[in-house]
N, CA, C and O atoms as a GROMACS GRO file, in nm:
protein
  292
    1UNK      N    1   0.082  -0.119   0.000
    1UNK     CA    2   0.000   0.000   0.000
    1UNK      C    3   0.087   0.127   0.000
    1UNK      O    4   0.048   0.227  -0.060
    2UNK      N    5   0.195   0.124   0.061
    2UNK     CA    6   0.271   0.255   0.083
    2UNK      C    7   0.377   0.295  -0.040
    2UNK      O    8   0.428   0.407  -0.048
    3UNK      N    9   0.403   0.190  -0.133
    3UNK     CA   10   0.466   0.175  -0.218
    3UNK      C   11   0.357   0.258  -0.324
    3UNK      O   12   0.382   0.366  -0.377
    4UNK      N   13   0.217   0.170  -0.342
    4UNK     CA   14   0.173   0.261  -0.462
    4UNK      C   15   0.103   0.361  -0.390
    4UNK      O   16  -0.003   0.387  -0.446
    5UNK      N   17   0.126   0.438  -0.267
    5UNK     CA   18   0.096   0.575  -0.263
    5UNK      C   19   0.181   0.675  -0.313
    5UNK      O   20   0.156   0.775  -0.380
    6UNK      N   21   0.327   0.611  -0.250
    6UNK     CA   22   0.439   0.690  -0.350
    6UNK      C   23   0.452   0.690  -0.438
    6UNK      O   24   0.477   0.801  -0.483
    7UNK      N   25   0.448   0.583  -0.533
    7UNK     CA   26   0.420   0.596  -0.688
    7UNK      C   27   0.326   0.697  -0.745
    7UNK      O   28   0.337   0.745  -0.857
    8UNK      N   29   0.219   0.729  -0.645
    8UNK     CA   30   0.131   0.837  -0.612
    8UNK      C   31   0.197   0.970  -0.584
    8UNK      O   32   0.168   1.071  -0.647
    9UNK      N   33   0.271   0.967  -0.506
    9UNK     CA   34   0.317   1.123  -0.536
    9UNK      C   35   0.404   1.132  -0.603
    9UNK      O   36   0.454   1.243  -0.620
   10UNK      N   37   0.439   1.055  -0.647
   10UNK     CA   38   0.565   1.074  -0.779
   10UNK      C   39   0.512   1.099  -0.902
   10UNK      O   40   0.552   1.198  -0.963
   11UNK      N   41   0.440   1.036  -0.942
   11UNK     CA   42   0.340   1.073  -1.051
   11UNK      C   43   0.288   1.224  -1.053
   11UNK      O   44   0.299   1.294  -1.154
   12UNK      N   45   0.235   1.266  -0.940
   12UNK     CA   46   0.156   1.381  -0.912
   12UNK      C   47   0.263   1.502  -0.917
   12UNK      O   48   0.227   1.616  -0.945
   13UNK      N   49   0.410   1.464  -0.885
   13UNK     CA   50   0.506   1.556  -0.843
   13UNK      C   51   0.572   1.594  -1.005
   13UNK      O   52   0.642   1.683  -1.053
   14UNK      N   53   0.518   1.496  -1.044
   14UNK     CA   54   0.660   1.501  -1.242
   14UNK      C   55   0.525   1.592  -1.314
   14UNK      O   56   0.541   1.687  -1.390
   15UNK      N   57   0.388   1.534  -1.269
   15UNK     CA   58   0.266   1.592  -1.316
   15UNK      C   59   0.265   1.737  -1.302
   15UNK      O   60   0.219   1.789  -1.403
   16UNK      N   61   0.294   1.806  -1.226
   16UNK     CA   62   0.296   1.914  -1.111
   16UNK      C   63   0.428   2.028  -1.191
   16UNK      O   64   0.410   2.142  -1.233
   17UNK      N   65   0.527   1.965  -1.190
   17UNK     CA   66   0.667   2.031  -1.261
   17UNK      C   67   0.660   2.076  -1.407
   17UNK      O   68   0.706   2.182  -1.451
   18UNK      N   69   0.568   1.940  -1.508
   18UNK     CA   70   0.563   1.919  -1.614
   18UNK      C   71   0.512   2.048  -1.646
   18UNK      O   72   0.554   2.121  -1.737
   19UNK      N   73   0.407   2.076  -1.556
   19UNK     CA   74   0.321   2.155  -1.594
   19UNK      C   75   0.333   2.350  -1.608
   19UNK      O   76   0.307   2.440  -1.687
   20UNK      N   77   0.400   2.325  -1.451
   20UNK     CA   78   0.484   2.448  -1.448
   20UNK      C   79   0.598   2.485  -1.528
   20UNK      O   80   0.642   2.599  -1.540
   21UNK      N   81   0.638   2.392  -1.576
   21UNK     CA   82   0.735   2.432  -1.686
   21UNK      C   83   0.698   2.459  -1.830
   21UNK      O   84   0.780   2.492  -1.915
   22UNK      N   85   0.568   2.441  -1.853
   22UNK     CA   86   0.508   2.456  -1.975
   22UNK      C   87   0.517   2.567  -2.010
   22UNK      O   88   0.490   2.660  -1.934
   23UNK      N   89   0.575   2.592  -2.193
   23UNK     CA   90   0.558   2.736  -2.212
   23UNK      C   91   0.406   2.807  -2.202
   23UNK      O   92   0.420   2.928  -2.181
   24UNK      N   93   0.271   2.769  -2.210
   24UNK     CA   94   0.163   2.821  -2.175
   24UNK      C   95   0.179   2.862  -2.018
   24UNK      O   96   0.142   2.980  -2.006
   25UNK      N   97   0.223   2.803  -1.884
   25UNK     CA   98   0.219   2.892  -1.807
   25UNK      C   99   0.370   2.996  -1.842
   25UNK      O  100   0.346   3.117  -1.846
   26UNK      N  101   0.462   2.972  -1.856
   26UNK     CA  102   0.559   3.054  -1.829
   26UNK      C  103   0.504   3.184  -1.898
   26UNK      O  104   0.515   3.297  -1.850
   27UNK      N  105   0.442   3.154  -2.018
   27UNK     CA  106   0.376   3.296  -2.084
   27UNK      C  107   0.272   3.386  -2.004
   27UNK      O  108   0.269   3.509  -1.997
   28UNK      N  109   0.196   3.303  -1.954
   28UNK     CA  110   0.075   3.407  -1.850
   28UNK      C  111   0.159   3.439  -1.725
   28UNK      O  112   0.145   3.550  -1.675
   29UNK      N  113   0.259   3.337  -1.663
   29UNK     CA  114   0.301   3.393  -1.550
   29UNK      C  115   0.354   3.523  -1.565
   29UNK      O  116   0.329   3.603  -1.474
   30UNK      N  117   0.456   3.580  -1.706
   30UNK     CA  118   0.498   3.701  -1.769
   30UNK      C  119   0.433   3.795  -1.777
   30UNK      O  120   0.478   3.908  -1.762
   31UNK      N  121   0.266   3.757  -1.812
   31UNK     CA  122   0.190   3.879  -1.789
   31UNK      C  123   0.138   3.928  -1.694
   31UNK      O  124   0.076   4.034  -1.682
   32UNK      N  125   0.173   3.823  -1.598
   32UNK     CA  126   0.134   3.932  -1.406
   32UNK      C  127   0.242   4.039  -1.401
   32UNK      O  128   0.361   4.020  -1.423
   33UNK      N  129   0.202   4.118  -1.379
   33UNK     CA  130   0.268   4.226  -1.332
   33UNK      C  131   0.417   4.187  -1.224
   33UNK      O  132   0.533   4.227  -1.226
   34UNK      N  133   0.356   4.106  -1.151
   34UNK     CA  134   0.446   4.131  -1.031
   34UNK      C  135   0.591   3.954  -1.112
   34UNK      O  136   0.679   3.896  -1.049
   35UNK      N  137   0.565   3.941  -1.198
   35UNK     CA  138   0.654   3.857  -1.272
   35UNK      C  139   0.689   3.940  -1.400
   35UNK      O  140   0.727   3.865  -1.489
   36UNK      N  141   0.688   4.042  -1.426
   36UNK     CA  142   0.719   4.147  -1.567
   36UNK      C  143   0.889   4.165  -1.538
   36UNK      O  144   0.957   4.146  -1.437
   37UNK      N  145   0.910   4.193  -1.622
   37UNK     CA  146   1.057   4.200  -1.634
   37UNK      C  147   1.101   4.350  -1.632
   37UNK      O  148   1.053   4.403  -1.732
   38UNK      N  149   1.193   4.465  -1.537
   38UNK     CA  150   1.184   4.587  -1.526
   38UNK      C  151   1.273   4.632  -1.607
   38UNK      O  152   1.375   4.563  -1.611
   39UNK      N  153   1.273   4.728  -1.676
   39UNK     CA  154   1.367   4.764  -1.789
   39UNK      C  155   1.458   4.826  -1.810
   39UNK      O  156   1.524   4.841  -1.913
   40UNK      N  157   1.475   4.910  -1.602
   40UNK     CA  158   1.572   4.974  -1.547
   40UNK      C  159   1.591   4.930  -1.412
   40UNK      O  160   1.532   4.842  -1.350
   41UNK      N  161   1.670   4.995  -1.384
   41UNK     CA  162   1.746   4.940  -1.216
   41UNK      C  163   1.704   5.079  -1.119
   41UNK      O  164   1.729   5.192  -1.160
   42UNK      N  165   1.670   5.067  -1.053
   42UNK     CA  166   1.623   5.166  -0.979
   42UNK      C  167   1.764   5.199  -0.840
   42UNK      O  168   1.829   5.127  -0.764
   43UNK      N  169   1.751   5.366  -0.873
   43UNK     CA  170   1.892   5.442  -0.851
   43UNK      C  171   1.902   5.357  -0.698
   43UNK      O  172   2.021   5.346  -0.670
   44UNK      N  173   1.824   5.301  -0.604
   44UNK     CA  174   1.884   5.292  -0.484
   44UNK      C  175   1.977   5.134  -0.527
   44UNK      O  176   2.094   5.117  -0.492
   45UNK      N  177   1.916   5.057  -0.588
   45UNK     CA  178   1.986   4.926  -0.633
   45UNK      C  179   2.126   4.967  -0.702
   45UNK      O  180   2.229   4.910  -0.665
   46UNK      N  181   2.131   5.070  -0.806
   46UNK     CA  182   2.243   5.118  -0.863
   46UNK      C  183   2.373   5.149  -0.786
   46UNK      O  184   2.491   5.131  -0.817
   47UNK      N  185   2.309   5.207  -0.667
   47UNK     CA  186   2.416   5.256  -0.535
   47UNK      C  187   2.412   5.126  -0.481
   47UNK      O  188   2.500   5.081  -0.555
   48UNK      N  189   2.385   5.044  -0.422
   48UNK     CA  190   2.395   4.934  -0.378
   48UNK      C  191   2.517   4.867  -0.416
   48UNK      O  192   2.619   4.857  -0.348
   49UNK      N  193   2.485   4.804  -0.582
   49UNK     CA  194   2.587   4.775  -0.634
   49UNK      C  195   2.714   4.857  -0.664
   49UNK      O  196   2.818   4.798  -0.694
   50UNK      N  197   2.711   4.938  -0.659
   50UNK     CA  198   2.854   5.017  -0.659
   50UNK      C  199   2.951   5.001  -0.584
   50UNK      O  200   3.070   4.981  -0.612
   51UNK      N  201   2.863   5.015  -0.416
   51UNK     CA  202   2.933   4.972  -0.326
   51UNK      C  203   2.982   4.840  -0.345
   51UNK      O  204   3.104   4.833  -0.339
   52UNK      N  205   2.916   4.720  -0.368
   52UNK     CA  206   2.954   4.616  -0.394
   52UNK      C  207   3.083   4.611  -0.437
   52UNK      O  208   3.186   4.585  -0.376
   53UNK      N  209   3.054   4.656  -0.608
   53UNK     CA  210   3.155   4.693  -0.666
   53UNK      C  211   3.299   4.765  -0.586
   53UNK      O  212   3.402   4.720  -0.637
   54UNK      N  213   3.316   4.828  -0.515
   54UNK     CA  214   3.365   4.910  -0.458
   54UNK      C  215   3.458   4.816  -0.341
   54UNK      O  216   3.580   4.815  -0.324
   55UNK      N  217   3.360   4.746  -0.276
   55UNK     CA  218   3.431   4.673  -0.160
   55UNK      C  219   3.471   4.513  -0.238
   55UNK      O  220   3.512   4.418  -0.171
   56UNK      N  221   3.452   4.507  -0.369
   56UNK     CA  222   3.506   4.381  -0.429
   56UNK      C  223   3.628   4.415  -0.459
   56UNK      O  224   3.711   4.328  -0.432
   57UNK      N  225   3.683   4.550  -0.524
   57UNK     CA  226   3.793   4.576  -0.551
   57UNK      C  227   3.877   4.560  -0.470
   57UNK      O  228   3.988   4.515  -0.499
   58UNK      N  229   3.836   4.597  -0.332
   58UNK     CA  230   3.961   4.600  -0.228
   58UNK      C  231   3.947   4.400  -0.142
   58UNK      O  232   4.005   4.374  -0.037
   59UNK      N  233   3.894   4.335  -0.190
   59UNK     CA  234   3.903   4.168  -0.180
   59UNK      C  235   4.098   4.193  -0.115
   59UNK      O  236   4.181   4.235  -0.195
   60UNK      N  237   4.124   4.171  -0.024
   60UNK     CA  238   4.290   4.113   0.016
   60UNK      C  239   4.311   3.988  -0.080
   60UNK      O  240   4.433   3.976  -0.097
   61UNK      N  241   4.243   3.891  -0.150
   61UNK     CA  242   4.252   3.777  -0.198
   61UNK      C  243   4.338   3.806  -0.328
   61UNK      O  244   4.414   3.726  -0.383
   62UNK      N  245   4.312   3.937  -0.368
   62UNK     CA  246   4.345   3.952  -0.500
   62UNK      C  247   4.298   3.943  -0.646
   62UNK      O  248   4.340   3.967  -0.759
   63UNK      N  249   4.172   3.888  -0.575
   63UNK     CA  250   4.043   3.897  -0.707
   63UNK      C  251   3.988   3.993  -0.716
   63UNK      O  252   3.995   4.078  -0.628
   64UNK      N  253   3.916   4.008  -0.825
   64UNK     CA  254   3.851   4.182  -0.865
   64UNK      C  255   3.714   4.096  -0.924
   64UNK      O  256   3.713   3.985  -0.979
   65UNK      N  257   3.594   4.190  -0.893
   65UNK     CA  258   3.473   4.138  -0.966
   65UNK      C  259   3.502   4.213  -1.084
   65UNK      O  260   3.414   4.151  -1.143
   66UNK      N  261   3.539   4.278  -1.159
   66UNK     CA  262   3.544   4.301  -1.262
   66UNK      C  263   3.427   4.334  -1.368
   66UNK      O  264   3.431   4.355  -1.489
   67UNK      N  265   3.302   4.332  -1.257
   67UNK     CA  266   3.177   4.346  -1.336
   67UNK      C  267   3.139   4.502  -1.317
   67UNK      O  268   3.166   4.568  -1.217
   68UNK      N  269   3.064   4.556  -1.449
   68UNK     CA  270   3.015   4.699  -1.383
   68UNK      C  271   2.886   4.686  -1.390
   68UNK      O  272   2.838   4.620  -1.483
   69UNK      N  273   2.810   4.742  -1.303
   69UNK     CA  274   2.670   4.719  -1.300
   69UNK      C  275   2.567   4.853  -1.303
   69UNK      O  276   2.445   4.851  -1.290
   70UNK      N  277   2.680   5.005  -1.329
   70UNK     CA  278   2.615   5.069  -1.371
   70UNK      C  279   2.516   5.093  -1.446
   70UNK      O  280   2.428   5.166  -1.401
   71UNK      N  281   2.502   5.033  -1.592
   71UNK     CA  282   2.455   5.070  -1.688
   71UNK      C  283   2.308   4.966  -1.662
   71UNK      O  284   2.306   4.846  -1.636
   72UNK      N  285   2.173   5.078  -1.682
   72UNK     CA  286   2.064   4.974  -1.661
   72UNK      C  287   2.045   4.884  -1.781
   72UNK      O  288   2.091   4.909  -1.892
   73UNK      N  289   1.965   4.766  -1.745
   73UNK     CA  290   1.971   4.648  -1.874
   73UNK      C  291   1.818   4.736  -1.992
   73UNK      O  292   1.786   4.684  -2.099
   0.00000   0.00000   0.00000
């Protein structure tokens, strides 16, 4: 019995993924608002990363992030 319940949620779980991965939802999930993609970086995030930027340079390790993250996408 406990065997084909799990076969039971395994089924239900690949069922479940399959589904969410479908390009029909990934497309409506895009049109909620709160899943939209923003088309700038908003100035407090911009300063954020700078600093980042800023305290990566001085790493003692000797690595540099080397990324700039000024420019919005």
């Amino acid at each position: 019995m406990a065997t084909n319940a799990n076969d039971n949620t395994n089924v239900l779980q690949q069922e479940i993924r399959k589904q969410l991965g479908s390009a029909a939802v990934k497309r409506f999930a895009e049109s909620l608002p709160a899943f939209g993609v923003e088309k700038s970086i908003p100035d407090s995030f911009l300063s954020l990363l700078a600093e980042l930027d800023a305290a990566e340079s001085l790493r003692p390790d000797g690595r540099s992030g080397g990324e700039d993250h000024s420019t919005a996408v």
